[in-house]
TORVEXMI-263436 format. One record per atom (N, C-alpha, C): residue in three letters; x, y, z. Coordinates in steps of 0.1 Angstrom, whole numbers, plus 5000, padded with zeros to 4 digits. Layout:
BEGIN
alaXYZ ...
***
This chain:
BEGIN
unk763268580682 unk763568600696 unk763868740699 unk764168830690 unk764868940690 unk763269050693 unk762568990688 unk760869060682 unk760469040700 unk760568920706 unk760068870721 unk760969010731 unk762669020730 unk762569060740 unk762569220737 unk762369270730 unk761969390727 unk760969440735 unk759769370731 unk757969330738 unk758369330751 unk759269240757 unk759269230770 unk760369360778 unk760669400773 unk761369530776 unk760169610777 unk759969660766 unk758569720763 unk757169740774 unk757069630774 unk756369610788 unk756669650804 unk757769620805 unk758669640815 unk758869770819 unk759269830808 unk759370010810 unk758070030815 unk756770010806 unk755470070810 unk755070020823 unk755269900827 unk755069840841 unk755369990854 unk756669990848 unk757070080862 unk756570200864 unk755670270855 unk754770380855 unk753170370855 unk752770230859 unk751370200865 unk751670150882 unk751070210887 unk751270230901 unk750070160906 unk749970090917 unk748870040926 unk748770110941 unk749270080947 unk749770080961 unk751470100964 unk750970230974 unk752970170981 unk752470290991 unk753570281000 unk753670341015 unk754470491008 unk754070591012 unk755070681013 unk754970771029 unk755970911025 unk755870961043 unk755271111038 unk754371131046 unk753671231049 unk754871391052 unk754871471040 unk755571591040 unk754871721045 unk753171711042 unk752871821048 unk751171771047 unk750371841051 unk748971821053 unk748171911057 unk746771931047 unk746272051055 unk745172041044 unk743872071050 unk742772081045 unk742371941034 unk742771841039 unk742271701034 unk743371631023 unk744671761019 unk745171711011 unk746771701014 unk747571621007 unk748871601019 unk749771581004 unk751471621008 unk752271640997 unk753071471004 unk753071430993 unk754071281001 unk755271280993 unk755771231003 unk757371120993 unk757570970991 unk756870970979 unk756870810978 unk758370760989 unk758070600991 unk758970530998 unk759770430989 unk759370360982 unk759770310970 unk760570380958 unk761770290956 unk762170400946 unk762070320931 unk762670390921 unk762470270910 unk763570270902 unk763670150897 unk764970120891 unk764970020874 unk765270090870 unk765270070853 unk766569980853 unk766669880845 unk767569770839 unk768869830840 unk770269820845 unk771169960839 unk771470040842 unk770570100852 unk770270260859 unk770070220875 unk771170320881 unk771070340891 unk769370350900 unk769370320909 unk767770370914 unk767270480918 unk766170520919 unk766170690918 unk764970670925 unk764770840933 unk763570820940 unk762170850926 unk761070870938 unk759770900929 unk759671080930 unk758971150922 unk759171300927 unk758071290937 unk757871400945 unk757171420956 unk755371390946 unk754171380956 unk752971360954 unk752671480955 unk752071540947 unk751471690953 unk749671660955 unk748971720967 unk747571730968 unk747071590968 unk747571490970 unk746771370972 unk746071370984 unk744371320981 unk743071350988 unk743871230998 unk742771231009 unk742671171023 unk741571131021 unk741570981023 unk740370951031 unk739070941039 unk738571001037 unk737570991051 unk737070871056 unk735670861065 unk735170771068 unk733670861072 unk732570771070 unk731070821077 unk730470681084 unk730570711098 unk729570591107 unk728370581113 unk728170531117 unk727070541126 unk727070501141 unk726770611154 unk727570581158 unk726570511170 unk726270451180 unk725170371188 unk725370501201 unk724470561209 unk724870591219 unk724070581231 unk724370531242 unk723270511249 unk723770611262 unk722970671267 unk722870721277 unk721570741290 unk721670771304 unk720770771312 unk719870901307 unk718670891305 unk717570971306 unk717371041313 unk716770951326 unk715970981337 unk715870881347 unk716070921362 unk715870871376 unk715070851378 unk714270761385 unk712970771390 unk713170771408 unk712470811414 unk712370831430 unk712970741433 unk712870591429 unk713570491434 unk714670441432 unk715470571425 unk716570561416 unk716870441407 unk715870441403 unk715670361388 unk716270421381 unk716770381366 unk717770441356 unk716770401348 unk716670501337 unk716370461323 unk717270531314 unk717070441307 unk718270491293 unk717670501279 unk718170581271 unk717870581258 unk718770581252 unk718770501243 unk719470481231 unk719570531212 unk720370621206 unk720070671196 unk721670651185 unk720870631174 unk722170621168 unk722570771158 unk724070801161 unk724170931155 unk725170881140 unk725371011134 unk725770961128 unk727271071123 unk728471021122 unk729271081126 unk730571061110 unk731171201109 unk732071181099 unk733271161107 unk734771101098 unk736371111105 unk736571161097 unk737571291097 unk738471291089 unk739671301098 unk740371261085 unk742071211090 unk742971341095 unk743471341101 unk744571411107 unk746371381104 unk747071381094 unk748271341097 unk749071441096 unk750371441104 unk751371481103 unk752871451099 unk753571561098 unk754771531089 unk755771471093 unk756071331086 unk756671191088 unk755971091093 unk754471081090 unk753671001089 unk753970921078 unk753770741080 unk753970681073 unk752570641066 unk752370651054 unk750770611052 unk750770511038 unk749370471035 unk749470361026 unk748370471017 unk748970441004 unk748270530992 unk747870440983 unk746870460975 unk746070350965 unk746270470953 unk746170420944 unk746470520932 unk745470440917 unk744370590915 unk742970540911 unk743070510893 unk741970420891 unk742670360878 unk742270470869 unk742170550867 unk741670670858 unk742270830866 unk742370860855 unk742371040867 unk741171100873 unk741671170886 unk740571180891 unk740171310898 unk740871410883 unk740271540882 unk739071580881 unk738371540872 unk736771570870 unk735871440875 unk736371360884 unk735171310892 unk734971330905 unk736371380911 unk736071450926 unk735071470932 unk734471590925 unk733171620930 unk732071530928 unk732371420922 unk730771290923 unk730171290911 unk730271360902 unk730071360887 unk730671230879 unk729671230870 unk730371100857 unk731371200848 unk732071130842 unk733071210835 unk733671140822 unk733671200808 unk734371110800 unk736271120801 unk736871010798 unk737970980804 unk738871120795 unk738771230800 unk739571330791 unk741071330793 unk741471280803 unk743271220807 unk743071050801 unk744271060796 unk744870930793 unk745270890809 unk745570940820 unk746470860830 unk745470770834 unk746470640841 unk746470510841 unk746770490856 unk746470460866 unk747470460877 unk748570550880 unk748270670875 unk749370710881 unk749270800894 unk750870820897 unk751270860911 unk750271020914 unk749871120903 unk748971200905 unk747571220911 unk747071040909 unk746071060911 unk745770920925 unk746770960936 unk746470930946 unk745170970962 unk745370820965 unk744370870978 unk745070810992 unk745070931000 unk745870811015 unk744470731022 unk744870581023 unk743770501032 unk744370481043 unk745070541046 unk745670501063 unk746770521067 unk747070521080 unk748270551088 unk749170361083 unk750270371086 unk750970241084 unk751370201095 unk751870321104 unk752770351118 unk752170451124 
***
């Protein structure tokens, strides 16, 4: 029994340092990348709870659409309307400001050397962690 809860301690510690998702607040933002404060804090068996340290450089999101647009052409004497239609195609990038509430996903590998769209062998050991976030959205 003694062998079980060891393991399950064990586990438990490493648990709280693989990260998925959680909300934090937007501290600063600028050129795609934003400093957050996690919102969640964490708390070990024993131990008071404690915040997370700040996120430094976690990427933003974008988005690429396409976008339909239709507009009048041309009148004809009979004030006829014609219209044409064309689809453009359009990037978002995000805009937040500080004390924006956002939702962060945190990638299962580090995600230093794939940034730029390259394959990469896994030269970091990190696992989910808090370093290698992305914000997917406003919350509020």
């Amino acid at each position: 029994m003694r062998g079980d809860s060891y393991l399950k301690q064990f586990i438990s510690s490493h648990l709280l340092d693989l990260h998925t998702a959680m909300p934090c607040r937007v501290e600063s933002f600028a050129a795609g990348k934003a400093e957050l404060q996690p919102l969640f804090k964490r708390k070990e068996k024993g131990k008071e709870a404690e915040s997370y340290p700040p996120i430094l450089e976690a990427h933003a999101l974008s988005q690429r659409f396409i976008i339909k647009d239709k507009y009048v052409s041309s009148v004809s004497s009979e004030h006829a309307l014609s219209y044409t239609e064309e689809e453009i195609e359009r990037e978002v990038t995000p805009v937040y400001k500080k004390g924006d509430i956002v939702y962060v996903v945190f990638a299962e590998r580090a995600l230093d050397n794939v940034i730029s769209g390259s394959e990469a062998d896994p030269e970091f050991s990190r696992h989910h962690a808090l370093e290698d976030a992305v914000i997917v959205g406003l919350i509020q």
